[in-house]
ZATIVO-672359 format. One record per atom (N, C-alpha, C): residue in three letters; x, y, z; atom name. Coordinates in pm, whole numbers, padded with zeros to 5 digits. Example, Ala and Ser with C-alpha at 12.3 -4.5 7.8 and 13.67 -1.06 7.14 Angstrom:
BEGIN
<atom Ala <01319 -00569 00780> N>
<atom Ala <01230 -00450 00780> CA>
<atom Ala <01320 -00330 00780> C>
<atom Ser <01285 -00225 00708> N>
<atom Ser <01367 -00106 00714> CA>
<atom Ser <01290 00003 00787> C>
This chain:
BEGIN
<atom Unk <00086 -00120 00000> N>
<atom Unk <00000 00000 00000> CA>
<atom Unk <00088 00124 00000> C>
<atom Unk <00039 00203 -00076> N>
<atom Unk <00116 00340 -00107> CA>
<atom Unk <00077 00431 00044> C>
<atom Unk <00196 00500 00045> N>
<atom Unk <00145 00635 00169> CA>
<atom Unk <00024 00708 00118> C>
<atom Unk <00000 00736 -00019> N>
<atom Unk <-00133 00767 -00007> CA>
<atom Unk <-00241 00712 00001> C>
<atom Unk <-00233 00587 -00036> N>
<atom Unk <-00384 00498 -00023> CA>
<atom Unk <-00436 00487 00123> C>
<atom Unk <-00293 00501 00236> N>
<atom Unk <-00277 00457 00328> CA>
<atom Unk <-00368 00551 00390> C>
<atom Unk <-00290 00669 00373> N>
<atom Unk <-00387 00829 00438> CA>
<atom Unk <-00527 00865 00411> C>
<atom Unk <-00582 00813 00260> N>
<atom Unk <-00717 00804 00199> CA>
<atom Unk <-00797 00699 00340> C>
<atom Unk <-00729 00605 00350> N>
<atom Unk <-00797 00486 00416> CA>
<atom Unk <-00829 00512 00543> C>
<atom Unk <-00725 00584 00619> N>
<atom Unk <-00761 00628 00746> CA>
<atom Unk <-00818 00749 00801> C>
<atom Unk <-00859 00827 00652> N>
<atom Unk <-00967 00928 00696> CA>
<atom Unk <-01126 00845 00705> C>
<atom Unk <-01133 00781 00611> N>
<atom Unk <-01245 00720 00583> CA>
<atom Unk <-01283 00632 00700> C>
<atom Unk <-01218 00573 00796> N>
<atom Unk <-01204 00546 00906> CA>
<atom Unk <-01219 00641 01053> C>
<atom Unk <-01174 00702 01028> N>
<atom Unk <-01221 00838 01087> CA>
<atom Unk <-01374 00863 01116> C>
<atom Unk <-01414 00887 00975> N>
<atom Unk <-01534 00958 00917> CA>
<atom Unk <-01626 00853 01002> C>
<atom Unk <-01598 00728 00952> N>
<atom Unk <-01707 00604 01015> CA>
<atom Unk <-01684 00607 01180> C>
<atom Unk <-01625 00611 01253> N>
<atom Unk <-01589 00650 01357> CA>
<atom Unk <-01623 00750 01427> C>
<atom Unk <-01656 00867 01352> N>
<atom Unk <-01699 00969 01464> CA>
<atom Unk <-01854 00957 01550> C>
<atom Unk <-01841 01040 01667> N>
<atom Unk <-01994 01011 01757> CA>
<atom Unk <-01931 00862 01856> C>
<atom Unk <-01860 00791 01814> N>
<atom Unk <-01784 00689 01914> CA>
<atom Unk <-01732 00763 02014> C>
<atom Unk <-01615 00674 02110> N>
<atom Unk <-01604 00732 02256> CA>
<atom Unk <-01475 00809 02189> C>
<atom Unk <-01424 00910 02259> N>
<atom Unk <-01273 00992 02198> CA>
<atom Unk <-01223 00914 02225> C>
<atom Unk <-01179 00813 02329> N>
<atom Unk <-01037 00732 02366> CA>
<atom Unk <-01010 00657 02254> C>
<atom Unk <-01133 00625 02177> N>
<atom Unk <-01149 00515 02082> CA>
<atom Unk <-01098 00546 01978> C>
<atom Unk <-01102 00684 01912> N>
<atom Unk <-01098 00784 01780> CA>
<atom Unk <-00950 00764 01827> C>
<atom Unk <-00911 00813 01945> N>
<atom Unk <-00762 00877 01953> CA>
<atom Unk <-00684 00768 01943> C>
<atom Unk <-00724 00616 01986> N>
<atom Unk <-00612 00510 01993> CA>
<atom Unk <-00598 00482 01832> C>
<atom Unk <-00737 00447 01753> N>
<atom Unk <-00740 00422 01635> CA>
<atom Unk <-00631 00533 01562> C>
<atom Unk <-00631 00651 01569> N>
<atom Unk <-00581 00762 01490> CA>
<atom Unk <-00432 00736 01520> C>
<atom Unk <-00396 00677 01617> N>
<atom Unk <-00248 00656 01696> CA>
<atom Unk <-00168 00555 01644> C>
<atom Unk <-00261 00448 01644> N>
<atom Unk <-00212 00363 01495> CA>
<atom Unk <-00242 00329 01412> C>
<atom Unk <-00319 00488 01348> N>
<atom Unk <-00291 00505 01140> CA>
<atom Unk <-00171 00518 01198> C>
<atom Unk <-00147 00657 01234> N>
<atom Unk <-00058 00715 01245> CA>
<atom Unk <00102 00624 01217> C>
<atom Unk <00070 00536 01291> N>
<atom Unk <00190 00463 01305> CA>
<atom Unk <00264 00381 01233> C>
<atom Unk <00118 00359 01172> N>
<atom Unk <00133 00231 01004> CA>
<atom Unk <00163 00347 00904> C>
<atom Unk <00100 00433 00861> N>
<atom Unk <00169 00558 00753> CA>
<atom Unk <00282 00533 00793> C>
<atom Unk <00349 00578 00897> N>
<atom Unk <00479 00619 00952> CA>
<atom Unk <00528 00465 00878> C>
<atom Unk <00521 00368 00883> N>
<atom Unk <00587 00262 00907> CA>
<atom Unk <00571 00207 00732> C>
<atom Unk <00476 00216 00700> N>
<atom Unk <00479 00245 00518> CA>
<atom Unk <00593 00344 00467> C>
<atom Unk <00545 00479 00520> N>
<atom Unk <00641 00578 00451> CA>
<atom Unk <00829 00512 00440> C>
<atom Unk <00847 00481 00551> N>
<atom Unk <01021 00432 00566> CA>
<atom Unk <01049 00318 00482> C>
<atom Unk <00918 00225 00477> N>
<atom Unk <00976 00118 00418> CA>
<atom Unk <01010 00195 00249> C>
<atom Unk <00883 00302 00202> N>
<atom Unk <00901 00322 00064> CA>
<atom Unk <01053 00390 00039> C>
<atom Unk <01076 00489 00153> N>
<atom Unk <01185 00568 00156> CA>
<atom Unk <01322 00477 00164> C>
<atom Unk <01321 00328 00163> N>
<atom Unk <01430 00279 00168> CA>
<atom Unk <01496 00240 00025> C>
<atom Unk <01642 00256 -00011> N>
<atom Unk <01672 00255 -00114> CA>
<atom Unk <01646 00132 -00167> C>
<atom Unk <01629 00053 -00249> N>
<atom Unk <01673 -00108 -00318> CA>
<atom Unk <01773 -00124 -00291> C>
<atom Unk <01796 -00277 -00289> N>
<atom Unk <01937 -00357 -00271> CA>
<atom Unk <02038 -00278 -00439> C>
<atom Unk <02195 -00317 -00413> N>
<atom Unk <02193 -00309 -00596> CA>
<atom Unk <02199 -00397 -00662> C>
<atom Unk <02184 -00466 -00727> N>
<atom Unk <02179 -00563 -00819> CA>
<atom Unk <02336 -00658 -00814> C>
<atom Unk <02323 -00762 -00849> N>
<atom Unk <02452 -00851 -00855> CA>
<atom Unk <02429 -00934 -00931> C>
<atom Unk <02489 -00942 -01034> N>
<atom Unk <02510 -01071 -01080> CA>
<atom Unk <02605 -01219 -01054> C>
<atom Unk <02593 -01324 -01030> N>
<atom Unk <02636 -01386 -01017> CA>
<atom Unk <02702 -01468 -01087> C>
<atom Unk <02807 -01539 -01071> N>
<atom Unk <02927 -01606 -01180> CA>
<atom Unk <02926 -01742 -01079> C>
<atom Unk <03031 -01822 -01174> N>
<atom Unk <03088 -01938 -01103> CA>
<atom Unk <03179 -01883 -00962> C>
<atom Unk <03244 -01791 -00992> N>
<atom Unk <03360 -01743 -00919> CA>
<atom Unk <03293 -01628 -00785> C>
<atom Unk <03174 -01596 -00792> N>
<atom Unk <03143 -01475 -00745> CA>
<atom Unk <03070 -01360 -00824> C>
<atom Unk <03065 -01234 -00817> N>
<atom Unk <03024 -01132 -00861> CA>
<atom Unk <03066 -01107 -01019> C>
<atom Unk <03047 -01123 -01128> N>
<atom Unk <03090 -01085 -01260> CA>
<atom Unk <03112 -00965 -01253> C>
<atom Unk <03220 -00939 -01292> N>
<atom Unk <03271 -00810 -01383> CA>
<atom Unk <03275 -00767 -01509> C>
<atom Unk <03217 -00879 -01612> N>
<atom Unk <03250 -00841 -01722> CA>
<atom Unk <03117 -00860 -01768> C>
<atom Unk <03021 -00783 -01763> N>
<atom Unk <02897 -00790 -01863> CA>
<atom Unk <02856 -00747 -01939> C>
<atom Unk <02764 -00759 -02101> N>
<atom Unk <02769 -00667 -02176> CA>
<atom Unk <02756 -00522 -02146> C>
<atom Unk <02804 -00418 -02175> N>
<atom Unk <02820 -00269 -02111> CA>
<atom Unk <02883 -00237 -01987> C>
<atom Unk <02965 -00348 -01980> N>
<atom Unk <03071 -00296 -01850> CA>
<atom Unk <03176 -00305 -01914> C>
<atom Unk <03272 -00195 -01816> N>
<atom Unk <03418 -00221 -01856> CA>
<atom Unk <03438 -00328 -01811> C>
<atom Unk <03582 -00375 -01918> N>
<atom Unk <03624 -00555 -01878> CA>
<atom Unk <03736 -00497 -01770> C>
<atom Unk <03783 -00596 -01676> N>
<atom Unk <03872 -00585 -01578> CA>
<atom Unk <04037 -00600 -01642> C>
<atom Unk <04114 -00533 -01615> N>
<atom Unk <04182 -00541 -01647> CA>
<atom Unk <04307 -00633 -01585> C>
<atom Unk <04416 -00705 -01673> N>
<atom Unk <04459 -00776 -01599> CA>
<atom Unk <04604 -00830 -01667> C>
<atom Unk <04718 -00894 -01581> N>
<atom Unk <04829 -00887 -01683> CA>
<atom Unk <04913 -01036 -01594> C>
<atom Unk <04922 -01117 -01685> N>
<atom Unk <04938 -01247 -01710> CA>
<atom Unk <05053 -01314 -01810> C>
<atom Unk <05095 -01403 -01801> N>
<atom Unk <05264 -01494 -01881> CA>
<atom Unk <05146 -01527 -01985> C>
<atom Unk <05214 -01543 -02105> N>
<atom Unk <05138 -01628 -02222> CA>
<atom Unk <05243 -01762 -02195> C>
<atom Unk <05254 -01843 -02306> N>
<atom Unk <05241 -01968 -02291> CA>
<atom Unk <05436 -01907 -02306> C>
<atom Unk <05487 -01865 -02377> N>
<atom Unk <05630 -01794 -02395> CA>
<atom Unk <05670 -01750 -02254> C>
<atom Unk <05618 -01735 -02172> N>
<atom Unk <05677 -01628 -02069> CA>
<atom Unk <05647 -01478 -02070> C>
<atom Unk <05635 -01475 -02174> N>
<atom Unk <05593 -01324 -02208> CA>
<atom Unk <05478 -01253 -02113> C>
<atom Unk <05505 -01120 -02057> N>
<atom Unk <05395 -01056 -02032> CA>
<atom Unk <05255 -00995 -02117> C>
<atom Unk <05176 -00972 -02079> N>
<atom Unk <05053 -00902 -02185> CA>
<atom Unk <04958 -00826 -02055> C>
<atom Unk <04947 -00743 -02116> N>
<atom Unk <04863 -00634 -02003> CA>
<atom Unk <04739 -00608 -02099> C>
<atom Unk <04616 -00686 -02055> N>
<atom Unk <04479 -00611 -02120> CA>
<atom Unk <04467 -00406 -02164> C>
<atom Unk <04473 -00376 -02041> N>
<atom Unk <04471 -00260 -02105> CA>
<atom Unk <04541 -00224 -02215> C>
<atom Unk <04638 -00285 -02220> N>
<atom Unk <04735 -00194 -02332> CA>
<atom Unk <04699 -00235 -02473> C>
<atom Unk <04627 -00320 -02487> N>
<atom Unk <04565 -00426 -02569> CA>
<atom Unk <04437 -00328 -02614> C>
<atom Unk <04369 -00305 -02521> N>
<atom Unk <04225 -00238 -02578> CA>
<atom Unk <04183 -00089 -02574> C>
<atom Unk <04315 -00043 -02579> N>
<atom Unk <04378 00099 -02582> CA>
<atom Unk <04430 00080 -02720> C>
<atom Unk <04419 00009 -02796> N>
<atom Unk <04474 00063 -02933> CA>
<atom Unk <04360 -00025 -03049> C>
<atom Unk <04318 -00163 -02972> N>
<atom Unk <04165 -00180 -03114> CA>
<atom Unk <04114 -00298 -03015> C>
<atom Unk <04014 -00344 -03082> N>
<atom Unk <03906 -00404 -03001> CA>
<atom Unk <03982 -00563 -02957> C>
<atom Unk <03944 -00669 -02864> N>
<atom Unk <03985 -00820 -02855> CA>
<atom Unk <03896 -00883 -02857> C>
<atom Unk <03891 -00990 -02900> N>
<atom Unk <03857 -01098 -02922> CA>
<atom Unk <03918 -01163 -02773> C>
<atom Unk <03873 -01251 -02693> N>
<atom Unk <03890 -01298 -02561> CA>
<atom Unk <03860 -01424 -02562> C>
<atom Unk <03891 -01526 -02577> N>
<atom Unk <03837 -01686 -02511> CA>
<atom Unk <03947 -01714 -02347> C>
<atom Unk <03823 -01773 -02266> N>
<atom Unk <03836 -01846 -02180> CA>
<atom Unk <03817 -02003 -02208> C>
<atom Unk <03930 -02125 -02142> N>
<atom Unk <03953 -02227 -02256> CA>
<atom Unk <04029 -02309 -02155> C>
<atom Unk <04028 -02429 -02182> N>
<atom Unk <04156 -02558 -02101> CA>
<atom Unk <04128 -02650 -02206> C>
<atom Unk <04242 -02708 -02154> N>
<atom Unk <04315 -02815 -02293> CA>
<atom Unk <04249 -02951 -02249> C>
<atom Unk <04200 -02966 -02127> N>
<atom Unk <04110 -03023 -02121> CA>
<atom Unk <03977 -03108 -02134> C>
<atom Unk <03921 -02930 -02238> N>
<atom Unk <03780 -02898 -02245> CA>
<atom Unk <03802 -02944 -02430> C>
<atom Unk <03691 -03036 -02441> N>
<atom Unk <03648 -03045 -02575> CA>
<atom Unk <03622 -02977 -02660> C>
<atom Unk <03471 -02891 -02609> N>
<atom Unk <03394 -02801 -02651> CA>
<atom Unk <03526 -02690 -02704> C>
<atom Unk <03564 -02641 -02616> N>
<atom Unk <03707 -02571 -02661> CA>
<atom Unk <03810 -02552 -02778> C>
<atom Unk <03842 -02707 -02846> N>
<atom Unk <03870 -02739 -02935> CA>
<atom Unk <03776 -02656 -03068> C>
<atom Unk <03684 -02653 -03056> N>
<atom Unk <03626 -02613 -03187> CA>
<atom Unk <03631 -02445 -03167> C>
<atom Unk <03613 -02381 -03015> N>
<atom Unk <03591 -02239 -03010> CA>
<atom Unk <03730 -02196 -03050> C>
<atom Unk <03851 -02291 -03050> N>
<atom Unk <03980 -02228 -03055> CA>
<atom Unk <04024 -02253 -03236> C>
<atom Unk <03927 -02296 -03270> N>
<atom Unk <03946 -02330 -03438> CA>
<atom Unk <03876 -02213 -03474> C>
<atom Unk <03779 -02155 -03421> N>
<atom Unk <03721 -02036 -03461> CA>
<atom Unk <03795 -01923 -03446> C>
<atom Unk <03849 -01922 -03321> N>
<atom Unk <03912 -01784 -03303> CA>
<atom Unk <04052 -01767 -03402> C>
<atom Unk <04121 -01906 -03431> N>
<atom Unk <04209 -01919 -03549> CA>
<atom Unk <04178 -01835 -03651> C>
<atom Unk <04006 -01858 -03714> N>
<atom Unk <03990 -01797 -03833> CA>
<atom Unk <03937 -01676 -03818> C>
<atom Unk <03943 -01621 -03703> N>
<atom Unk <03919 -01438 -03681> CA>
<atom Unk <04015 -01389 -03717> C>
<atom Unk <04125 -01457 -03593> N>
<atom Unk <04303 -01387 -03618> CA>
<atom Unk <04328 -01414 -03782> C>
<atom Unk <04305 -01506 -03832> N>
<atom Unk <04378 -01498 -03959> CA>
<atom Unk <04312 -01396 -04048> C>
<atom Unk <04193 -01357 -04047> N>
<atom Unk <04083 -01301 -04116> CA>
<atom Unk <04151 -01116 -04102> C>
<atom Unk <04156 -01115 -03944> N>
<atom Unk <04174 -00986 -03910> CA>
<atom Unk <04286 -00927 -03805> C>
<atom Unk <04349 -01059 -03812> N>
<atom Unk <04552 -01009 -03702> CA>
<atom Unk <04607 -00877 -03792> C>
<atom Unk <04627 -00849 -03710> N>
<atom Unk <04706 -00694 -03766> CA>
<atom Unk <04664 -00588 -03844> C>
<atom Unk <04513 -00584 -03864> N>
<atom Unk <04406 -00511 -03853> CA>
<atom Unk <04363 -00450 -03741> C>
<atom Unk <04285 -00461 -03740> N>
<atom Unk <04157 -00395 -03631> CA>
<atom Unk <04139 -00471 -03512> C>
<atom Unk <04195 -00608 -03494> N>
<atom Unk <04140 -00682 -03388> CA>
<atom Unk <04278 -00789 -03337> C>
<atom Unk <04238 -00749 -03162> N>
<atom Unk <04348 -00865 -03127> CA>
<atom Unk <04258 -01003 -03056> C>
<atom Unk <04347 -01079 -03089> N>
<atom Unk <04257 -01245 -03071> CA>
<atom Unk <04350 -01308 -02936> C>
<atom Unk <04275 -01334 -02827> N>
<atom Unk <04352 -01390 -02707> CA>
<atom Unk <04300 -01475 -02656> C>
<atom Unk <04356 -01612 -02584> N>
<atom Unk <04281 -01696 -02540> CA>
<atom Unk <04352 -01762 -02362> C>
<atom Unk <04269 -01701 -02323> N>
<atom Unk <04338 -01729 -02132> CA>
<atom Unk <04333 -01921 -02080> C>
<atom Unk <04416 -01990 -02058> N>
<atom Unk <04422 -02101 -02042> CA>
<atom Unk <04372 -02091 -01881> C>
<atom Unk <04259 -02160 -01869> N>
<atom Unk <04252 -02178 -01708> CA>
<atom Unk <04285 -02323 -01617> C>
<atom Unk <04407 -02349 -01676> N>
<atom Unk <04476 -02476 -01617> CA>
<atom Unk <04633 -02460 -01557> C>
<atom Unk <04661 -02310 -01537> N>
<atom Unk <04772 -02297 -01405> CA>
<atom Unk <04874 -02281 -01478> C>
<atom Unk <04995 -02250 -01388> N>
<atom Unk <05073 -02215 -01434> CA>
<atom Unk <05192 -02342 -01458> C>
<atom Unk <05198 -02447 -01351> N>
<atom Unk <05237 -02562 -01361> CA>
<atom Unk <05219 -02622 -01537> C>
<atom Unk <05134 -02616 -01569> N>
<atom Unk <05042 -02664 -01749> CA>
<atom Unk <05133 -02576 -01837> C>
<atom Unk <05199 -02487 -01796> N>
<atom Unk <05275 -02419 -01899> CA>
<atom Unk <05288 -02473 -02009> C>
<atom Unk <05392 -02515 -02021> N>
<atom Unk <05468 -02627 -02126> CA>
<atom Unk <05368 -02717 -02178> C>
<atom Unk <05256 -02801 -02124> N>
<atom Unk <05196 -02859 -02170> CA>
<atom Unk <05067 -02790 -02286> C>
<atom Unk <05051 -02643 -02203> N>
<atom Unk <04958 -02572 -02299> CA>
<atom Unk <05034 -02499 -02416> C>
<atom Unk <05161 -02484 -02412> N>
<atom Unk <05230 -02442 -02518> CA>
<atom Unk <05239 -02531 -02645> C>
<atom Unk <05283 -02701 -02575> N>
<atom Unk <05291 -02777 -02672> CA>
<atom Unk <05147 -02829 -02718> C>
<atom Unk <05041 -02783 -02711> N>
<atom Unk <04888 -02846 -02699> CA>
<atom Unk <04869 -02718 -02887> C>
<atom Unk <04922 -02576 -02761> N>
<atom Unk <04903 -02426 -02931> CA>
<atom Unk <05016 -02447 -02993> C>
<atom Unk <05080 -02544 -03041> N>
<atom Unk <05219 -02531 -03125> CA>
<atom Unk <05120 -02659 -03168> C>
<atom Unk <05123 -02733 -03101> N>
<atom Unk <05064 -02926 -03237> CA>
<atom Unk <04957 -02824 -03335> C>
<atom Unk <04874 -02809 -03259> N>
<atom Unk <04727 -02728 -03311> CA>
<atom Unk <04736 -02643 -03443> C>
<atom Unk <04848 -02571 -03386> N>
<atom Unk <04884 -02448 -03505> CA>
<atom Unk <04841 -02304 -03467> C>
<atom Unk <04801 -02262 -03340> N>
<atom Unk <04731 -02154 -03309> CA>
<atom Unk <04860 -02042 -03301> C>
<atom Unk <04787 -01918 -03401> N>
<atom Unk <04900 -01794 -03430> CA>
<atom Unk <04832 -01735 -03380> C>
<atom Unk <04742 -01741 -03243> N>
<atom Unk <04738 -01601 -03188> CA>
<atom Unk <04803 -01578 -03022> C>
<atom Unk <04756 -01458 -02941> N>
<atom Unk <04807 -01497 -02830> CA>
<atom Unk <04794 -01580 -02721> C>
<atom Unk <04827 -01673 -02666> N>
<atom Unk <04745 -01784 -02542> CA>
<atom Unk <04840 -01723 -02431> C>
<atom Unk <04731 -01681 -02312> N>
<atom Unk <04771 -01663 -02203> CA>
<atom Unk <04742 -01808 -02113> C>
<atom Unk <04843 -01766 -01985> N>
<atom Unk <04831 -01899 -01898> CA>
<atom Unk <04764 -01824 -01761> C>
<atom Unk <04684 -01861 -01714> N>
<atom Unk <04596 -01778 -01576> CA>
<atom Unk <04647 -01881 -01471> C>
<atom Unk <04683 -01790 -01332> N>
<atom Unk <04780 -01810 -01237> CA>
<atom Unk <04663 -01800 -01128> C>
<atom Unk <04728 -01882 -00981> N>
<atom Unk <04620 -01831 -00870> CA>
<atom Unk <04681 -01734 -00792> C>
<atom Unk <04656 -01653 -00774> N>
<atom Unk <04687 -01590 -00668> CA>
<atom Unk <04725 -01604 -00505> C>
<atom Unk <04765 -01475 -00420> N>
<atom Unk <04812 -01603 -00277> CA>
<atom Unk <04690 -01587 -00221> C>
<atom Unk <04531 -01551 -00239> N>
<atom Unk <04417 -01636 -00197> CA>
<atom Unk <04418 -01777 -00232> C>
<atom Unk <04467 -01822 -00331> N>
<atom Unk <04386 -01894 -00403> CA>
<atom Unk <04283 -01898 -00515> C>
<atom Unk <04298 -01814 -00553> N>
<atom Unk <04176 -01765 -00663> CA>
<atom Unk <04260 -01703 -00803> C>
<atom Unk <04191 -01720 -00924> N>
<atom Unk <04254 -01715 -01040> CA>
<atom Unk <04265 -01570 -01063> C>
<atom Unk <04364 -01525 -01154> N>
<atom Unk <04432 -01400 -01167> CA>
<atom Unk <04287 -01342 -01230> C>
<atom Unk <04222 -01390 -01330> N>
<atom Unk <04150 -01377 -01460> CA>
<atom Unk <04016 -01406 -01446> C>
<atom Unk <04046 -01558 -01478> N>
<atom Unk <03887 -01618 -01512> CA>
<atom Unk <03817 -01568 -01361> C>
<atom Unk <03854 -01579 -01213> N>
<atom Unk <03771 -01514 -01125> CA>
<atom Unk <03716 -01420 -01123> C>
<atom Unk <03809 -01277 -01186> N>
<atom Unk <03776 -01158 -01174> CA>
<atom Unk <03631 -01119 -01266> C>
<atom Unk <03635 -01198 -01403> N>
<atom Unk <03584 -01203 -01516> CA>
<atom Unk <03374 -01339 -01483> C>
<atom Unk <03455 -01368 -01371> N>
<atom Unk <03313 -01440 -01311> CA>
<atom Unk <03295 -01619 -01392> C>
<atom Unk <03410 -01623 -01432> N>
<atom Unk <03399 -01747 -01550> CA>
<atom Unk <03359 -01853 -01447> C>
<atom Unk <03248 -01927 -01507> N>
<atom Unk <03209 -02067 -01455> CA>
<atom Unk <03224 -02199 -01563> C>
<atom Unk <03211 -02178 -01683> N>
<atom Unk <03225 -02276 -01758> CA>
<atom Unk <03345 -02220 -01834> C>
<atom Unk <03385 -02346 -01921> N>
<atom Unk <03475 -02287 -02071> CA>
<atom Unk <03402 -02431 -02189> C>
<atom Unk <03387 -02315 -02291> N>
<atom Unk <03442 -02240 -02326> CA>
<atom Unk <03359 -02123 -02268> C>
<atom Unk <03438 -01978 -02251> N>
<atom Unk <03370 -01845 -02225> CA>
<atom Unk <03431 -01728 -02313> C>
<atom Unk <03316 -01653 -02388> N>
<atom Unk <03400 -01582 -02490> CA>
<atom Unk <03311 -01453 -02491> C>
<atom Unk <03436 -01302 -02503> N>
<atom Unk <03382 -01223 -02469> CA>
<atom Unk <03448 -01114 -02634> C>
<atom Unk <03407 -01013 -02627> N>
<atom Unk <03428 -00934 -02743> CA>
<atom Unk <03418 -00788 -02692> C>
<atom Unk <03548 -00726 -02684> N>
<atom Unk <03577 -00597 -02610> CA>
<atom Unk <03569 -00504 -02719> C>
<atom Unk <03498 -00378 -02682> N>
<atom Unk <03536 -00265 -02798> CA>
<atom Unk <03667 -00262 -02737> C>
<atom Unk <03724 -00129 -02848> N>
<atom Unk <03828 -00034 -02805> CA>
<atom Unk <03830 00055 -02720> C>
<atom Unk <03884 00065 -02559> N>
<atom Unk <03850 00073 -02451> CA>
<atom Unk <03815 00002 -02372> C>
<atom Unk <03774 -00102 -02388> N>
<atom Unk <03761 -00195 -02291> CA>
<atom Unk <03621 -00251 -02260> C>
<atom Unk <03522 -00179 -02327> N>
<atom Unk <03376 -00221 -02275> CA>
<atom Unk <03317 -00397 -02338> C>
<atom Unk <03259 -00445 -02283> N>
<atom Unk <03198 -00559 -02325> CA>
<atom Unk <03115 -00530 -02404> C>
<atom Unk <03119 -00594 -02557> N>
<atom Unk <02990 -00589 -02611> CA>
<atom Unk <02958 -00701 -02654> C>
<atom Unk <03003 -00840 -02605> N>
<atom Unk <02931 -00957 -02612> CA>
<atom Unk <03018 -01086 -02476> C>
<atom Unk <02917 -01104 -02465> N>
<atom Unk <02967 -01263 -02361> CA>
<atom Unk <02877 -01346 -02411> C>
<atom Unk <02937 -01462 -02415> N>
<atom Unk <02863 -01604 -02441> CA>
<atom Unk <02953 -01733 -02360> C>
<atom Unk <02893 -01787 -02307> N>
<atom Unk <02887 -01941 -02257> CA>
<atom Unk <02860 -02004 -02319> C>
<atom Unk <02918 -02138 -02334> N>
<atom Unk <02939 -02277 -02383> CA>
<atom Unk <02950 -02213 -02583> C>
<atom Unk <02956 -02310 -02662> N>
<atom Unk <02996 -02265 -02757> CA>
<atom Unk <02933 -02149 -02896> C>
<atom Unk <02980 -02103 -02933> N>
<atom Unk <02900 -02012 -02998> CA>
<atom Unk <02973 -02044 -03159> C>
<atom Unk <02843 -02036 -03260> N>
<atom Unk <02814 -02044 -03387> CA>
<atom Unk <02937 -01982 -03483> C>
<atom Unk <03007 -01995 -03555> N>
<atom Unk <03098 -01910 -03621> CA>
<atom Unk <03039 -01845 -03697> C>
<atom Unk <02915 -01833 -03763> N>
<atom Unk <02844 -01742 -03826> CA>
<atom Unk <02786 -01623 -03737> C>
<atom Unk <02754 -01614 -03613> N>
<atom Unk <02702 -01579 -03490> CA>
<atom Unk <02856 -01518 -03465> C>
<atom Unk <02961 -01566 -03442> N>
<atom Unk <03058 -01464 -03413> CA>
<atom Unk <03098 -01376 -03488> C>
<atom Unk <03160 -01452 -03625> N>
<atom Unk <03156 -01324 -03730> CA>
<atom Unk <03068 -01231 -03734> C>
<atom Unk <02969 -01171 -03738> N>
<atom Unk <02862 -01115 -03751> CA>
<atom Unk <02883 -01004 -03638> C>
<atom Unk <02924 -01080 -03527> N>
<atom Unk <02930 -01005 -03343> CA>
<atom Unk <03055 -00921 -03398> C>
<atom Unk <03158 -00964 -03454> N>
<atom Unk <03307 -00930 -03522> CA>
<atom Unk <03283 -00812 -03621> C>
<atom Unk <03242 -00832 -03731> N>
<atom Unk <03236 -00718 -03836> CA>
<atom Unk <03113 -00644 -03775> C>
<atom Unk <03019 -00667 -03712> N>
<atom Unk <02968 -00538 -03683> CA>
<atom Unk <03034 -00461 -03593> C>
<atom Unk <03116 -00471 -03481> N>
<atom Unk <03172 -00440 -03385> CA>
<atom Unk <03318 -00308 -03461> C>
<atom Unk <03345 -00422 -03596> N>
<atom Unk <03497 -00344 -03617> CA>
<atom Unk <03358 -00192 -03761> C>
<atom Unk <03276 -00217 -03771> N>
<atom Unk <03217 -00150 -03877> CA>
<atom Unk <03198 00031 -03764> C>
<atom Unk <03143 -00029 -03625> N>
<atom Unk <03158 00159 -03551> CA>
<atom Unk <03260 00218 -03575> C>
C-alpha cells in the first residue's frame, strides 16, 4: 500500500468513527498514524543493488561494463597487459583448457578471426585456465594445433583464486567475450558459440 492509499484509508475510518467514545478515535488515529509512519520508511528505503552472479562470485564483465583489467605470462613467458591491448583496437577474448572439448572447436574459430583480421583492427587472445604448472603442456597443446594467436596462462593468486577467469566471473569454458576499443563488453557467451554468430558479433563491432 502506497502512503497515499494509506492516508485516503484512514480518513475514511475516521469519518465512520466519529460520535464513538474519543479514547477510541484517539487510539485508532495513533495507529494510522503509526502504520503511515511505518509504510512511509519502508518506501523511503533505497533497493538492494543488483549482482550478478558467476561461477567465481560477482561478474565483472557484462555486456556494457568495462572488462577488468589484468596482466598475465602467455604460454612464452611473455607478459601481456589487457589494457594496453584495448587501448589501441578491439579483442577478441576466449576463456579455454586443454582439457575442455567443446574448446577445441571455439579455438578453431578464433584461429579464423586472427587470420581473417591479425594486424588489422582486432586482437585475438585466449586465457588457459589450467595454471601455471600446465605451462609447457599448454604451449605444446598451441604449437601441435597451429594456433597464431596470443594464449595466455591464468595463475592463482596467494588467496587462491585465479588472476582472470575469477575476476571475469567465469564458470564454464568455453567463455567468450568481445571488447570494444576501450575496454567495454559488447558480447559474452557461454558454452559454444556459432561461427556465423561470431563473425557477424566481429564485423559489426569493427564497422563503428
Amino acid at each position: 500500500m502506497s502512503c497515499r492509499s494509506a492516508v485516503r484509508e484512514g480518513r475514511s475510518v475516521v469519518r465512520a468513527l466519529m460520535g464513538t467514545r474519543l479514547l477510541v478515535s484517539a487510539a485508532l488515529l495513533a495507529l494510522l498514524t503509526i502504520s503511515v509512519g511505518a509504510v512511509a520508511a519502508e518506501v523511503e528505503k533505497p533497493p538492494p543493488s543488483p549482482v550478478v552472479q558467476g561461477g567465481g562470485g560477482t561478474r565483472f564483465a557484462e555486456p556494457g561494463m568495462i572488462a577488468p583489467d589484468f596482466a598475465v605470462l602467455d604460454v612464452e613467458g611473455h607478459p601481456f597487459r589487457l589494457s594496453e591491448e584495448v587501448s589501441r583496437k578491439p579483442v577478441l577474448l576466449l576463456f579455454w583448457s586443454v582439457f575442455c572439448d567443446p574448446c577445441r572447436a571455439e579455438m578453431a574459430a578464433l584461429q579464423k578471426a586472427h587470420d581473417k583480421y591479425a594486424g588489422r583492427d582486432l586482437t585475438v587472445v585466449a586465457v588457459a585456465v589450467d595454471g601455471g604448472p600446465l605451462r609447457n603442456t599448454i604451449g605444446g597443446f598451441t604449437r601441435q594445433e597451429g594456433y597464431t594467436f596470443k594464449v595466455l596462462v591464468d595463475e592463482l593468486d596467494s588467496k587462491e583464486m585465479w588472476k582472470v577467469a575469477d575476476a571475469y566471473g567465469v564458470a564454464v569454458t568455453p567463455t567468450l567475450l568481445l571488447l570494444e576499443k576501450g575496454g567495454k563488453v559488447s558480447l559474452r557467451r557461454e558454452g559454444k558459440i556459432r561461427e556465423d554468430e561470431l563473425e557477424k558479433a566481429v564485423s559489426s563491432l569493427l564497422k563503428k
